[in-house]
C-alpha positions as CSV (number, residue, x, y, z in Angstrom):
1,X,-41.0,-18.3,102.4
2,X,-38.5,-17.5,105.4
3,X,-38.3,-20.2,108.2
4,X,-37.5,-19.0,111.6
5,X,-36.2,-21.7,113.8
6,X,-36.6,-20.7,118.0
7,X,-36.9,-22.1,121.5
8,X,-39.0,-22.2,124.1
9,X,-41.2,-19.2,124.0
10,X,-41.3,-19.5,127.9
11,X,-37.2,-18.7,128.4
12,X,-35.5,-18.1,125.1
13,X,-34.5,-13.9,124.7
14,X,-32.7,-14.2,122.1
15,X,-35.7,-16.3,120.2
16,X,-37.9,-13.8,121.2
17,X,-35.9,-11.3,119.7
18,X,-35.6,-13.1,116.3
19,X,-39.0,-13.6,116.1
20,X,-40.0,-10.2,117.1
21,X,-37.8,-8.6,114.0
22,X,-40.1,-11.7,111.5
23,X,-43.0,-10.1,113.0
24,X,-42.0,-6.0,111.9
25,X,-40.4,-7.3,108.8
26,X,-44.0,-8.0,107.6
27,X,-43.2,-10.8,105.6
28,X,-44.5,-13.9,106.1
29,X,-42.5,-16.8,107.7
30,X,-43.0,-20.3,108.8
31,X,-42.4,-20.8,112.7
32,X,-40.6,-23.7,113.9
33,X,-40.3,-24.0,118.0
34,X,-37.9,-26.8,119.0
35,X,-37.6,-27.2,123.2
36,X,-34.3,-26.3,124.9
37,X,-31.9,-28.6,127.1
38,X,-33.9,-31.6,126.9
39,X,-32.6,-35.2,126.2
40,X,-33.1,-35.1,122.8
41,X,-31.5,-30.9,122.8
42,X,-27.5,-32.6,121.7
43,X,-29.0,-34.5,119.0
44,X,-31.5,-31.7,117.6
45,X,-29.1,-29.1,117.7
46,X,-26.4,-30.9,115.1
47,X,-29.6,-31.1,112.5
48,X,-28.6,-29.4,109.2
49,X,-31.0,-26.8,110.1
50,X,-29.9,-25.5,113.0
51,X,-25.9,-26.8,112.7
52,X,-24.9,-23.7,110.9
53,X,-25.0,-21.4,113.8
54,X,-23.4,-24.2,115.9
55,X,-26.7,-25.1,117.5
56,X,-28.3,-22.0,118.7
57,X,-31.1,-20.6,118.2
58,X,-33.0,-18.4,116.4
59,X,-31.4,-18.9,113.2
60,X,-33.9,-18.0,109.9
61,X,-33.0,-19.3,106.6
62,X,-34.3,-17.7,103.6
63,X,-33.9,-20.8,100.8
64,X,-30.8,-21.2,100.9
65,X,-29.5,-18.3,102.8
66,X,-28.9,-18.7,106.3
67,X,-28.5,-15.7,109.1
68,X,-28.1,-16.3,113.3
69,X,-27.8,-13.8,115.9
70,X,-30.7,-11.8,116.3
71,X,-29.2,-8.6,116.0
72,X,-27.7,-9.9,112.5
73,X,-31.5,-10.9,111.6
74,X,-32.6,-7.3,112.5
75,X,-30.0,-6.5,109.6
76,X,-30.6,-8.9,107.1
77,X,-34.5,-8.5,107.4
78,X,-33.8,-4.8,107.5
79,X,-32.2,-5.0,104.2
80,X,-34.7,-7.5,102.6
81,X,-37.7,-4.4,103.6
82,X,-35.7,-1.5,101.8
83,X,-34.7,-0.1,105.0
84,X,-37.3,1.7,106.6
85,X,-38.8,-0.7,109.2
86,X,-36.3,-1.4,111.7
87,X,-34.1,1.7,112.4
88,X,-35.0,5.8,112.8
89,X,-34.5,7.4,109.1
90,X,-32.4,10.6,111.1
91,X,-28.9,9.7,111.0
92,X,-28.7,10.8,114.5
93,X,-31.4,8.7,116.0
94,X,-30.4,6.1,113.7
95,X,-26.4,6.2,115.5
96,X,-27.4,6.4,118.9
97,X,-30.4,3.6,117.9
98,X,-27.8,1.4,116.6
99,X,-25.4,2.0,120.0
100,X,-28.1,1.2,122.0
101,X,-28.7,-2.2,120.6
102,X,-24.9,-3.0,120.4
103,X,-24.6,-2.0,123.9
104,X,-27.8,-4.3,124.7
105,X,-26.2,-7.2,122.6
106,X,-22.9,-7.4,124.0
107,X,-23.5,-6.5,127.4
108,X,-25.8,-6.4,130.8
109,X,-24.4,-9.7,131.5
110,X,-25.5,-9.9,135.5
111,X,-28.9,-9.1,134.5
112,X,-29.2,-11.8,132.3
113,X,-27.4,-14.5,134.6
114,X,-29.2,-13.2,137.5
115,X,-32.5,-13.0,136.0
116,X,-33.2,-15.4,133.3
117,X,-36.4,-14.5,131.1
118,X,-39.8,-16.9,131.5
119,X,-42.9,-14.9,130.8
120,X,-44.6,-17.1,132.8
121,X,-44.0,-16.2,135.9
122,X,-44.4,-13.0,138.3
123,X,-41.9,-13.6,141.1
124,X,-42.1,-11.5,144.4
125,X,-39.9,-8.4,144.0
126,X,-36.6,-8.9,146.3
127,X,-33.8,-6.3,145.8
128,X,-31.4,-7.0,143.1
129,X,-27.6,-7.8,143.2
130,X,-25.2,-5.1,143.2
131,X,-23.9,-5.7,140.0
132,X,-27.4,-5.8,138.6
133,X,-28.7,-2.1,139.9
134,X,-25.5,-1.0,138.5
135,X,-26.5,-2.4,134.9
136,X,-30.2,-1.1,135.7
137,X,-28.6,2.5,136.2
138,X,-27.4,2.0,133.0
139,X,-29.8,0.9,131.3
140,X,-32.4,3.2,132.2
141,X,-30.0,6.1,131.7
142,X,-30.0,5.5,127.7
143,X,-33.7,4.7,127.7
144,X,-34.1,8.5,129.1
145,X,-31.5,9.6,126.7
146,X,-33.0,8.3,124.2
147,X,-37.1,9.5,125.2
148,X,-35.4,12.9,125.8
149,X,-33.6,13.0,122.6
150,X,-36.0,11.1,120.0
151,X,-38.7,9.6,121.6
152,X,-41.4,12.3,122.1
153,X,-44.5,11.9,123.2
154,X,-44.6,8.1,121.3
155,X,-44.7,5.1,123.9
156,X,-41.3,3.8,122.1
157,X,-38.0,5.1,122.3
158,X,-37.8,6.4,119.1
159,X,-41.1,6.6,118.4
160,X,-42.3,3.6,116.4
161,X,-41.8,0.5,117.4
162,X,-38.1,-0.7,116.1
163,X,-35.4,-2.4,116.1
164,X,-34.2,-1.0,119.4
165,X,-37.4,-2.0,121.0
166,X,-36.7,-5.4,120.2
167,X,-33.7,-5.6,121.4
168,X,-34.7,-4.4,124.4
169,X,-38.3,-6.9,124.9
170,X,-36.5,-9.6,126.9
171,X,-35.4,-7.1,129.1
172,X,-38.8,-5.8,129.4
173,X,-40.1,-9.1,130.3
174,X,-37.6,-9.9,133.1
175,X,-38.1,-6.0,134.7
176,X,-42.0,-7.6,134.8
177,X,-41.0,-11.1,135.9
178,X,-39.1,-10.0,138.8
179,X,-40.3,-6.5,140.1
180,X,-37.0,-4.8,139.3
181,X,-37.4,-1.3,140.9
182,X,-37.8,0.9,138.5
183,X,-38.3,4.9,137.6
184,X,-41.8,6.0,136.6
185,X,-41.0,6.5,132.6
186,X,-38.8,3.4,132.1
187,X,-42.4,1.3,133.8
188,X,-44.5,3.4,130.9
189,X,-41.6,2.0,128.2
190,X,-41.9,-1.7,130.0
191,X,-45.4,-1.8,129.7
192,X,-45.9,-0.4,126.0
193,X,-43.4,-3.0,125.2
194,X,-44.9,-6.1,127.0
195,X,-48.5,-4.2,125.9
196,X,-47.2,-4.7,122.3
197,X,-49.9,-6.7,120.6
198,X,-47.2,-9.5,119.4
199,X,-45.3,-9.6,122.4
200,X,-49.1,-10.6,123.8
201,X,-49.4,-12.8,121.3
202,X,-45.3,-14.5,122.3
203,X,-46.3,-14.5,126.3
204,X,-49.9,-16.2,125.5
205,X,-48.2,-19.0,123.3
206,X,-45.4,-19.5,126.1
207,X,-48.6,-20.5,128.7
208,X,-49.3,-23.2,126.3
209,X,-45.7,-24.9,126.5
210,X,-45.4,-28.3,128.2
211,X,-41.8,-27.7,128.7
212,X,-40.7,-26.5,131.5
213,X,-36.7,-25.5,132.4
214,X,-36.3,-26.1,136.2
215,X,-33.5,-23.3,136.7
216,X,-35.5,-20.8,135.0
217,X,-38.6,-21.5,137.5
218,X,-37.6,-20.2,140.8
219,X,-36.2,-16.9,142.0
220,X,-32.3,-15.9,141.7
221,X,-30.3,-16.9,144.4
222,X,-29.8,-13.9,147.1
């Protein structure tokens, strides 16, 4: 059986993300959640099971196969399901679906500082940072592209839920956490996504955490 190693369901994207592609694989898959940045985090993190990736997480082994990052999870899972669960089958939706979540992967990086995820909490909306509404613009200009192109009349952004969606969830969740402004049909994508029965499932275990991250539990700094 596959073991999927994350953090805190509270804070961790990435772990999110990585659990998120377990959950469409459909295969089954023992959960292990180990808390972030606590005293015991430096030790923990040079365990065999988690020292491959140089102690970050998620990282899912599969026996003896080991795969990090969650966008190379997406890949390896995608492969282990024959192909057909993750990405759009036309090659066209399937490019631009794939440039989408390298783009989201690699980049948006004031968003992220600025506006660290925690599913637990719904700050009061204050306007963002310049170099945030800049990566908003962005963002929400290849979510249109892609509605316009291949979504339809489906909630997703290529119509079933995918690998694209995933790799967008975090993002999602901070939008929610923080009151982003946002255009009418990017808030109908945000709340399919959070709306998603296992994201419900992800935000309903995070109120049941103990741990709590003080940086991630106040408001960004003006």
């Amino acid at each position: 059986m596959l073991k999927l190693i994350i953090g805190n369901k509270a804070y961790s994207s990435w772990s999110l993300r990585g659990w998120l592609a377990c959950k469409q694989s459909g295969l089954a898959f023992d959960e292990v959640v180990v808390p972030l940045f606590d005293a015991d985090w430096q030790t923990r993190r040079a365990a065999p099971d988690i020292a491959p990736s140089g102690g970050k997480v998620p990282i899912l082994w599969d026996g003896d196969a080991v795969v990090w990052d969650s966008l190379a999870i997406i890949d390896y899972l995608d492969g282990k399901t024959g192909g057909t669960k993750f990405w759009p089958s036309d090659p066209a939706a399937r490019g631009f679906a794939r440039s989408l979540a390298a783009e989201m992967h690699a980049g948006f990086a004031a968003l992220r500082s600025r506006h660290g995820m925690n599913v637990r909490q719904i700050f009061a909306p204050e306007t963002p940072h310049a170099d945030v509404t800049a990566e908003l613009e962005r963002l929400f200009e290849l979510w249109a592209q892609a509605r316009a192109r291949f979504g339809g009349d489906q909630p997703y952004l290529f119509g079933a839920f995918g690998a694209v969606d995933i790799m967008f969830a975090p993002v999602c969740t901070r939008i929610t956490t923080y009151g982003l402004p946002t255009p009418r049909f990017a808030r109908a994508y945000v709340d399919a996504v959070i709306g998603n029965r296992w994201m419900q499932d992800w935000i309903a275990a995070a109120q049941d955490e103990e741990w709590v991250i003080d940086k991630y539990e106040r408001p960004p700094a003006a």
